[in-house]
C-alpha positions in Angstrom: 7.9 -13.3 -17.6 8.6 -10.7 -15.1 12.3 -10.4 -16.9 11.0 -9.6 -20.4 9.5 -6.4 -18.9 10.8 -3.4 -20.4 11.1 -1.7 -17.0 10.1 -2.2 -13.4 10.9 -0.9 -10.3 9.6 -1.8 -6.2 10.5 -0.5 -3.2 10.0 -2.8 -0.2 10.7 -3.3 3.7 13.3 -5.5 5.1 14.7 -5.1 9.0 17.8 -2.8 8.1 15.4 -0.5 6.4 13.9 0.3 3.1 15.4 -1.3 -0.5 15.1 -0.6 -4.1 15.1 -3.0 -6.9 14.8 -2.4 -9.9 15.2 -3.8 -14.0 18.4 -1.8 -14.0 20.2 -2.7 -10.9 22.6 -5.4 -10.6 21.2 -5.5 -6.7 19.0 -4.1 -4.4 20.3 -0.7 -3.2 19.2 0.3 0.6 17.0 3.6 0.2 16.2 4.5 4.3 17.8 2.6 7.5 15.0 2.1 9.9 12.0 3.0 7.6 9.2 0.9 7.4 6.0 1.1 5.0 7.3 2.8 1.6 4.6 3.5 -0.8 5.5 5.4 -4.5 3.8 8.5 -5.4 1.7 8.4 -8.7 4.5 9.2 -10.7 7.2 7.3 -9.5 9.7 9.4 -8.4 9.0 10.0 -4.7 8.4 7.5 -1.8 6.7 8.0 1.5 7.6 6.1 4.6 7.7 5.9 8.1 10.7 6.5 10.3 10.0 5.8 14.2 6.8 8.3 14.5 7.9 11.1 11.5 6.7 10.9 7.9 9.1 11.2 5.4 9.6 11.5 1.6 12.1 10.8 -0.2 13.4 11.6 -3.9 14.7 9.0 -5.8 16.6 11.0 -8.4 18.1 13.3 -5.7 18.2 10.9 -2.8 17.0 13.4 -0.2 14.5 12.7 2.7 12.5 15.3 3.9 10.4 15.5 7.5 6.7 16.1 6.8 4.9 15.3 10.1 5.7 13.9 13.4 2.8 11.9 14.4 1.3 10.0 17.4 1.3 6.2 16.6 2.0 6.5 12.5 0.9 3.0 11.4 0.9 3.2 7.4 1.2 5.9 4.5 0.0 6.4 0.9 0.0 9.4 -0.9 -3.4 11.2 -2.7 -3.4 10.4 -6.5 -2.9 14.5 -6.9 0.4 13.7 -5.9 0.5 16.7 -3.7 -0.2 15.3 -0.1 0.6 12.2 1.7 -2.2 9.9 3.6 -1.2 8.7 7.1 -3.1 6.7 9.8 -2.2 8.0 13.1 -3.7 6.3 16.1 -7.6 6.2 15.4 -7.6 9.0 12.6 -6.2 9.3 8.6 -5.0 12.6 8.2 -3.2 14.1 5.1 -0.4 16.4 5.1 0.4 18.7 2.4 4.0 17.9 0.9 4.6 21.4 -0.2 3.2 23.7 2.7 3.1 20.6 5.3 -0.4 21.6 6.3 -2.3 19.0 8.0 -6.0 18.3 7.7 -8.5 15.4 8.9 -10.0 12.9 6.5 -11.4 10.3 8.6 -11.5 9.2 12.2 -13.3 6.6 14.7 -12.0 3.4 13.4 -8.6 1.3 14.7 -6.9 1.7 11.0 -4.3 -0.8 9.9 -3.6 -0.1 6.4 -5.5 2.4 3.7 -5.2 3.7 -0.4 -6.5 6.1 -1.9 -8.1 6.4 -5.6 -10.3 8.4 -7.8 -8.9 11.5 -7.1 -9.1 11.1 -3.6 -12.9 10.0 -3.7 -12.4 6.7 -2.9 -10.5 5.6 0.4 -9.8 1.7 1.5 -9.0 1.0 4.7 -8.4 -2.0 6.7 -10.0 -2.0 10.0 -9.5 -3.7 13.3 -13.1 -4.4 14.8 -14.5 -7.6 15.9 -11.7 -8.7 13.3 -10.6 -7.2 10.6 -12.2 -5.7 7.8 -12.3 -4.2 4.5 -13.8 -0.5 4.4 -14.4 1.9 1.9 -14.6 5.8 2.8 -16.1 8.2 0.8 -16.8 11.8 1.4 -21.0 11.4 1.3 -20.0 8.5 3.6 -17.3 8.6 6.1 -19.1 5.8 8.2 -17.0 3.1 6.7 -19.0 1.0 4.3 -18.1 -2.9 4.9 -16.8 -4.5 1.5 -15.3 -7.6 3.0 -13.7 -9.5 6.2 -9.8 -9.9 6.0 -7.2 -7.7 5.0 -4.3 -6.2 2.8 -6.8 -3.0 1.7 -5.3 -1.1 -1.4 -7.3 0.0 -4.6 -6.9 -0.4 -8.6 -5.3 3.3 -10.2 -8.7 3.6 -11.6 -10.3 3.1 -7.9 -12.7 0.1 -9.8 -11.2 -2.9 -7.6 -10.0 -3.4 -4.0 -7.7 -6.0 -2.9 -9.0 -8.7 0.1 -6.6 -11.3 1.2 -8.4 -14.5 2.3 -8.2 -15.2 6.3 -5.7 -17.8 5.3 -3.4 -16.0 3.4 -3.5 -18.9 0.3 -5.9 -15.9 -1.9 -6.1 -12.7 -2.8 -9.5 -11.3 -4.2 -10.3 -8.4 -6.4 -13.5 -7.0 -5.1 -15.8 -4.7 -6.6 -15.5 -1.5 -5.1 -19.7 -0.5 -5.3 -20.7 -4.3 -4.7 -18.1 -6.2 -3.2 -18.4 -9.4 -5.7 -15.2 -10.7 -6.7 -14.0 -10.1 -9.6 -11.0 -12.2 -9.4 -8.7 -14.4 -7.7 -5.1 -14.8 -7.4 -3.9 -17.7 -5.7 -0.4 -18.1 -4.0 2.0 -20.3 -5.7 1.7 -23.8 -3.5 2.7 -23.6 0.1 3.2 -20.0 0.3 1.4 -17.8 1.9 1.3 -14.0 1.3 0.3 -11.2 2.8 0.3 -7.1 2.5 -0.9 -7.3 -1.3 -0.6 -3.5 -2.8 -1.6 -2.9 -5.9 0.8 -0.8 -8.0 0.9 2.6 -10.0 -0.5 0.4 -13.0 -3.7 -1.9 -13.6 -1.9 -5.4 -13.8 0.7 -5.5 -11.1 0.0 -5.7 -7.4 2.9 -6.8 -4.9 3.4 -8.6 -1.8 5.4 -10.5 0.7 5.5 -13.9 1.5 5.3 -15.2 5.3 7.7 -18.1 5.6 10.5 -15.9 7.0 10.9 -14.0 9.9 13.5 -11.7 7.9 10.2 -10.2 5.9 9.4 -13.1 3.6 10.3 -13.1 0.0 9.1 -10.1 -2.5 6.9 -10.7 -5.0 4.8 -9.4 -7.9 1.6 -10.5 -9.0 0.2 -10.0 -12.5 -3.5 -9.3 -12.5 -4.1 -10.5 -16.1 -2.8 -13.8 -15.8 -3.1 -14.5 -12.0 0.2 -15.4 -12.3 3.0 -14.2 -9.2 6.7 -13.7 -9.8 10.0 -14.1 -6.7 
């Protein structure tokens, strides 16, 4: 059961902002008002989100926000596995910015990016795309063309970079591709007549999250376990 883990900890969007749950909080605790998208850093102490177009970070243990980059038309964030710069799509292009010198450079451009991860020490790069529907792509530096892995969406990546997530067109499955071949490796289905949607997989191997659809206040939170197949409320 999710309760008889020793610790836990998610960070999640709702309307008034960004919240924090965790195993040692009586309640959720409201991080950012008016962020959307919060994604952890590798080590679990820092979240990046957006804030109308600006990209922030912010310190859990120290509860400060910091301004990285003001962008264009900032659509989702993730930060590099190095911990050291934070992933954004703006408009048609991912760029990084460096957290410590806020230096900006290009990793990727061309495509109508909704949602991307990074793994492998940054070799690997999943992205959902917009085109002719949507898509699943990988990126990799001998191949920025965007390799096709699957239709659908909800693109994030296993720590290890091994798996990428693929939510089925109707929301009732989420697959664990392949990265190199695409073949599913598993399936996770969504507890009956739910549907879910904006699967990410966490900072470890057997926990991916997501949100349910059935409200329009941002659905119900939820964690799925990998291993089992199994999804928690």
């Amino acid at each position: 059961e999710l309760s008889a883990l020793a610790d836990w900890s998610i960070v999640y969007q709702r309307p008034a902002g960004i919240y924090y749950a965790s195993r040692a909080l009586p309640a959720p605790r409201l991080l950012a008002a008016d962020g959307r998208y919060p994604r952890w850093s590798p080590d679990g102490k820092t979240i990046a989100f957006i804030r109308e177009n600006q990209i922030v970070i912010l310190n859990l243990a120290e509860r400060q926000q910091r301004d990285l980059f003001l962008a264009k038309a900032p659509r989702a964030v993730a930060f590099h596995p190095n911990g050291q710069e934070v992933l954004f799509i703006d408009g048609r292009i991912i760029k990084a910015v460096t957290i410590s010198s806020k230096s900006l450079r290009t990793v990727v451009e061309g495509w109508d990016f909704r949602e991307l991860d990074c793994a492998q020490q940054g070799q690997r790069l999943a992205a959902t795309v917009k085109r002719f529907g949507f898509s699943i792509r990988a990126f990799e530096p001998e191949g920025m063309h965007g390799r096709i892995i699957a239709s659908g969406c909800s693109a994030s990546l296993s720590p290890d970079g091994r798996l990428v997530t693929n939510n089925s067109s109707d929301h009732k499955t989420l697959f664990l591709r392949d990265w190199t071949t695409g073949e599913v490796r598993r399936a996770i289905a969504a507890p009956g007549g739910w549907l879910l949607d904006n699967q990410f997989w966490s900072n470890t191997e057997d926990w991916i999250a997501a949100r349910s659809e059935e409200s329009d206040q941002g659905g119900s939170i939820l964690a799925c376990q990998v291993s089992t197949g199994r999804t928690f409320q």
